[in-house]
TIKE-551879 format. One line per 10 residues: number of its first residue (from 1); for each residue y, x, z of C-alpha. Coordinates in steps of 0.02 Angstrom, whole numbers. Last residue first. Layout:
NUM> Y/X/Z; ...
end
This chain:
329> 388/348/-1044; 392/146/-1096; 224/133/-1052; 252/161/-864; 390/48/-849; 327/-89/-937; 179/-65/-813; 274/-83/-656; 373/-237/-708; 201/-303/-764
319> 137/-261/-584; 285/-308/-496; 274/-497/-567; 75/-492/-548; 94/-451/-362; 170/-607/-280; 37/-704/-351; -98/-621/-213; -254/-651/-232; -375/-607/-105
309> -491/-765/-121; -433/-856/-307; -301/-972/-318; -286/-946/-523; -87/-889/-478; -168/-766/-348; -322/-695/-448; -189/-664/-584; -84/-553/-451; -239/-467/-415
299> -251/-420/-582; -100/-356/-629; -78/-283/-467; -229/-185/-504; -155/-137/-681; 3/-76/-621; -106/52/-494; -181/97/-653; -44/124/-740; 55/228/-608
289> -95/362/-571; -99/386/-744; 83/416/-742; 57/527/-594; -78/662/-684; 75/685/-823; 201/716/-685; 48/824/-606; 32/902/-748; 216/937/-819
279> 262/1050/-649; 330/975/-486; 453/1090/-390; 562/944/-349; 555/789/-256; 751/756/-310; 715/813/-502; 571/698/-480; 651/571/-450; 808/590/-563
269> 683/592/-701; 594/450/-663; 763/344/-662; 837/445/-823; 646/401/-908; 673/210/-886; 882/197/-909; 833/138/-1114; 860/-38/-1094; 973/-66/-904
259> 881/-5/-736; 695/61/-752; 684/-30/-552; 604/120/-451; 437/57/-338; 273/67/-481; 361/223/-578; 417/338/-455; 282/252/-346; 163/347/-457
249> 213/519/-357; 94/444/-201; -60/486/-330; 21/629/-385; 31/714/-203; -196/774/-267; -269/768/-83; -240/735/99; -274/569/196; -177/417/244
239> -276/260/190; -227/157/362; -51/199/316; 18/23/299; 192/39/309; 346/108/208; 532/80/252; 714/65/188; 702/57/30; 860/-5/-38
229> 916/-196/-114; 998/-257/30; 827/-205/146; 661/-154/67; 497/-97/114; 368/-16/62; 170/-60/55; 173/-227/-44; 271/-126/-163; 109/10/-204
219> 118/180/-116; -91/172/-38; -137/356/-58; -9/393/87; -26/568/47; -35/726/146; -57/886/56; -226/975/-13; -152/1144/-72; -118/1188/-225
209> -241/1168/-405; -202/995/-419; -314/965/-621; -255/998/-782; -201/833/-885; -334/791/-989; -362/624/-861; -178/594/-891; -159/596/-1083; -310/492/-1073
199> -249/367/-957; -64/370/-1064; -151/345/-1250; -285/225/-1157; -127/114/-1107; -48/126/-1261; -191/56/-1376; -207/-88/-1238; -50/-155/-1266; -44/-287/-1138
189> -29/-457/-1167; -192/-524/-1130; -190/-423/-983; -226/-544/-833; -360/-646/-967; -398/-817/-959; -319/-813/-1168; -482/-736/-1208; -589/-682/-1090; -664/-537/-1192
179> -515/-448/-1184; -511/-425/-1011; -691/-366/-1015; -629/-238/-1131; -493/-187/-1041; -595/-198/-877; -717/-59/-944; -583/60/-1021; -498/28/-832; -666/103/-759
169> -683/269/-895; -489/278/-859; -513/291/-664; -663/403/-682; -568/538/-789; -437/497/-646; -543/572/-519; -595/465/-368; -524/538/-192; -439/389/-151
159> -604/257/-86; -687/429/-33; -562/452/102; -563/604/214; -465/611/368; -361/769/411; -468/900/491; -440/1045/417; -269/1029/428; -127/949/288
149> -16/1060/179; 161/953/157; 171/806/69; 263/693/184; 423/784/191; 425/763/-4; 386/596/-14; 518/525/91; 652/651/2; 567/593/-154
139> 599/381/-100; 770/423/-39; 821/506/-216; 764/361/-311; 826/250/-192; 997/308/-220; 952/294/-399; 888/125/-391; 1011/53/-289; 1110/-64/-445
129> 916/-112/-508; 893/-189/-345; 730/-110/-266; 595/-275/-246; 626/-408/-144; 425/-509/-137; 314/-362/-208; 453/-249/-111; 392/-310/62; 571/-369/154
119> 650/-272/286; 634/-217/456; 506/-81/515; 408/-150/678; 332/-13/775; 155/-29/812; 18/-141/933; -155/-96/892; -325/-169/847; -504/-107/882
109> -630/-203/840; -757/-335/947; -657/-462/953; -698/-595/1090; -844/-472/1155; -688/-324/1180; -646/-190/1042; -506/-86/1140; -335/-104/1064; -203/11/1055
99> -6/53/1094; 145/114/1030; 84/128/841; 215/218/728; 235/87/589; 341/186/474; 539/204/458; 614/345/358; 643/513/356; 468/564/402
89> 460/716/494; 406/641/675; 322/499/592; 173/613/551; 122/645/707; 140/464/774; 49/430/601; -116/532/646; -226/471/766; -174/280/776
79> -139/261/601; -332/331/566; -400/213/686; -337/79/594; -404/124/447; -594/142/517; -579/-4/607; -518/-94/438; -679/-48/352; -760/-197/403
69> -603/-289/341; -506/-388/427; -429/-278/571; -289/-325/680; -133/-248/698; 6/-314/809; 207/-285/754; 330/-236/876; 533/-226/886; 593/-391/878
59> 459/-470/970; 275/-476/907; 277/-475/732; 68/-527/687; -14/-413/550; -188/-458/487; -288/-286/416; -376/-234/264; -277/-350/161; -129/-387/219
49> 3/-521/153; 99/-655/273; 157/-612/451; 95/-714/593; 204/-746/729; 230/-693/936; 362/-708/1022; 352/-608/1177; 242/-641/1321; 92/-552/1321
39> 172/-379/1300; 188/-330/1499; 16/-395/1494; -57/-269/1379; -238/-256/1384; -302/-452/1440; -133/-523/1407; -127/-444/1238; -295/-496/1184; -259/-677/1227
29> -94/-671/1138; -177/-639/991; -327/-773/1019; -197/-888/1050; -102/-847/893; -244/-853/751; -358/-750/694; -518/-820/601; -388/-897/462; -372/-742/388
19> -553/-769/342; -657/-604/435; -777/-477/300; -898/-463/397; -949/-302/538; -896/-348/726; -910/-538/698; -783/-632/789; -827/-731/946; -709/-868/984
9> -685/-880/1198; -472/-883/1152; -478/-1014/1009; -579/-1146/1127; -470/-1096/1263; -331/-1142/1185; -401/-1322/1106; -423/-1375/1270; -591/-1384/1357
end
């Protein structure tokens, strides 16, 4: 039996945690031949990142999705019901998904085939520092047609509805476990007296009191895109769900470039004068938001210079970029 066909009758578990190396391109292509013929034979490669799912650019124009994670289903099926409707208002490129995947024996989840948005992830060609107040004003016109009131029935998501008194209780913990290790720690730089000035100063901060919008809830660089220096994209809405807009309102501090010494709080500023309508708590609620999202790119970025399963060293640079950022106002 040739190698082909041993790839193509694989059985993947329905409910582990799969090796990126579990997918490859024959067992792609055999999925699309068996659902999607008329797809089966474009040019297909594997793009590098994900997380939750593996992402293969089929063609010039389409992307397949394939879960990784046992929660990945769950994601997926989340892009599938509501970004098409979302797209529609969105004023700029997402992954609207074209087709999807029935779970079969071979792989037993459901997958789905989506636009492609071109452009570079912006943990690996961040904003250039000469865009960033373009971009600042495209990334709050993005935002702001995205948060609008969501229904009823828009999904929930426990893993982004955590409060950010919790948040700064759990980064307290890491701080100090950070600490502990020495000079084998992600933060050992970090100025840990202003990072529990700006959590707490957050986690006071009076709570959303308006209406649950729609947020991405995942806005971190690996999850927009850029092209000549500009965003011109965001993907991965798997976590889209309604809520608190200040969690997606941290990008103005984890995706803007600060600019020259001293630019920082003019870049936020013009932000959030473009969003507009946002009062001092949910700026304040944001920031929080911001530092702890720098943190977990801090730390995942470490995991990927040490080698370590889900690392990523692409992230560190944006996350100590992002934090700089944050702490400087």
């Amino acid at each position: 039996m040739s190698n082909v066909s041993d790839t193509r009758t694989r059985r993947i578990d329905a409910t582990s945690h799969l090796n990126g190396d579990a997918i490859d391109a024959p067992l792609v292509r055999g999925l699309l031949e068996e659902q999607h013929r008329d797809l089966a034979g474009l040019e297909l490669h594997r793009v590098r990142g994900g997380w939750d799912m593996q992402m293969w650019r089929l063609g010039e124009e389409l992307a397949v999705r394939l879960p990784l994670t046992p929660r990945g289903p769950e994601l997926l099926r989340n892009e599938l019901r509501w970004l098409p409707e979302l797209a529609a208002r969105l004023p700029l490129p997402v992954p609207v998904p074209v087709r999807d995947g029935e779970p079969t024996e071979r792989f037993p989840r459901p997958w789905s085939v989506a636009a492609w948005v071109p452009g570079e992830p912006a943990d690996a060609a961040p904003v250039a520092d000469e865009h960033r107040l373009e971009t600042a004003d495209t990334l709050a016109g993005f935002l702001r047609a995205l948060h609008v009131p969501a229904p009823a029935d828009a999904p929930v998501n426990p893993m982004r509805e955590v409060s950010l008194a919790q948040v700064s209780q759990g980064v307290a913990r890491t701080l100090a476990e950070e600490r502990a290790a020495g000079d084998g720690s992600a933060i050992r730089q970090v100025d840990v007296d202003r990072v529990r000035a700006v959590l707490e100063d957050a986690a006071a901060a009076p709570a959303w009191e308006g209406p649950r919008v729609w947020r991405h809830a995942d806005l971190h660089p690996a999850n927009a895109v850029v092209t000549d220096g500009r965003l011109s994209g965001v993907i991965d809405f798997g976590d889209v769900c309604a809520g608190d807009p200040a969690q997606d309102l941290a990008a103005a501090w984890t995706l803007l470039p600060a600019g020259p010494p001293g630019a920082e709080q003019a870049t936020v500023a013009r932000f959030f004068a473009a969003y507009g309508e946002v009062d001092e708590a949910t700026v304040r609620r944001a920031r929080g938001w911001a530092l702890s999202r720098a943190l977990m790119l801090i730390a995942i970025g470490h995991n990927g210079d040490k080698g370590l399963p889900g690392g990523k060293p692409t992230w560190g640079p944006v996350g100590r970029a992002s934090l700089e950022r944050v702490l400087a106002g």
